[in-house]
N, C-alpha and C positions, 0 to 999 in steps of 0.2 A: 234342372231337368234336361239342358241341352248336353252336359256333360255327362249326364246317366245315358242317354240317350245315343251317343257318340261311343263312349266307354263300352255298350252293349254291341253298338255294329262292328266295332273292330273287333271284340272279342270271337263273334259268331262267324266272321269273315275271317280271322287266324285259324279258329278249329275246322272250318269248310275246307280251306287250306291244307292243312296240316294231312286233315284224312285222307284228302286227294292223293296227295304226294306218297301216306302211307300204304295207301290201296294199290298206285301205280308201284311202287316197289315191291311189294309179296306177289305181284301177278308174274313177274318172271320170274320166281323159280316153280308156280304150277306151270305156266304157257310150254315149258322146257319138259316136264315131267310127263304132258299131254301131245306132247311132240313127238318123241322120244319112238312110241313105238310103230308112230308112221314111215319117222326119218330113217328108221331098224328095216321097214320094208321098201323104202323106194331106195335105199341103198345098204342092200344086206352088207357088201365088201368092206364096210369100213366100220374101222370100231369107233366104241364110243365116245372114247376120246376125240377124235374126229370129228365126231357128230356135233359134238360139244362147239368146238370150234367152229363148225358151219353155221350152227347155230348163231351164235356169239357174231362171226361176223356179216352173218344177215342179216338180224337186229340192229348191230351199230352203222349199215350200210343199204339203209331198206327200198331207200328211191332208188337209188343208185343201179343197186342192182336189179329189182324189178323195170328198169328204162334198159338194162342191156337185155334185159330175155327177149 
């Protein structure tokens, strides 16, 4: 029983796991897609390419940058 018991918690605790990880990765390319047409108005001059890459390194730079504003 202790082995059924054991066997059930790790299983329920890898798919908790698992979903998390897969939730946090689809949420950025919506977060990007919901961005998109603000980052289009508070900087019309730059394309999207640009945008992209601001993007991209405000996500991988997020304290950082918010402590320099």
């Amino acid at each position: 029983m202790k082995k059924l018991t054991a066997a059930l918690l790790i299983f329920v605790s890898a798919f908790a796991l698992t979903t998390a990880v897969y939730a946090a990765n689809q949420n950025d390319v919506s977060d990007w897609k919901e961005m998109l047409p603000m980052m289009k108005q508070m900087h019309p001059n730059l394309s999207e390419k640009q945008l992209k890459e601001m993007y991209e390194h405000c996500r991988m730079n997020g304290d950082q940058t918010m402590e320099q504003m």
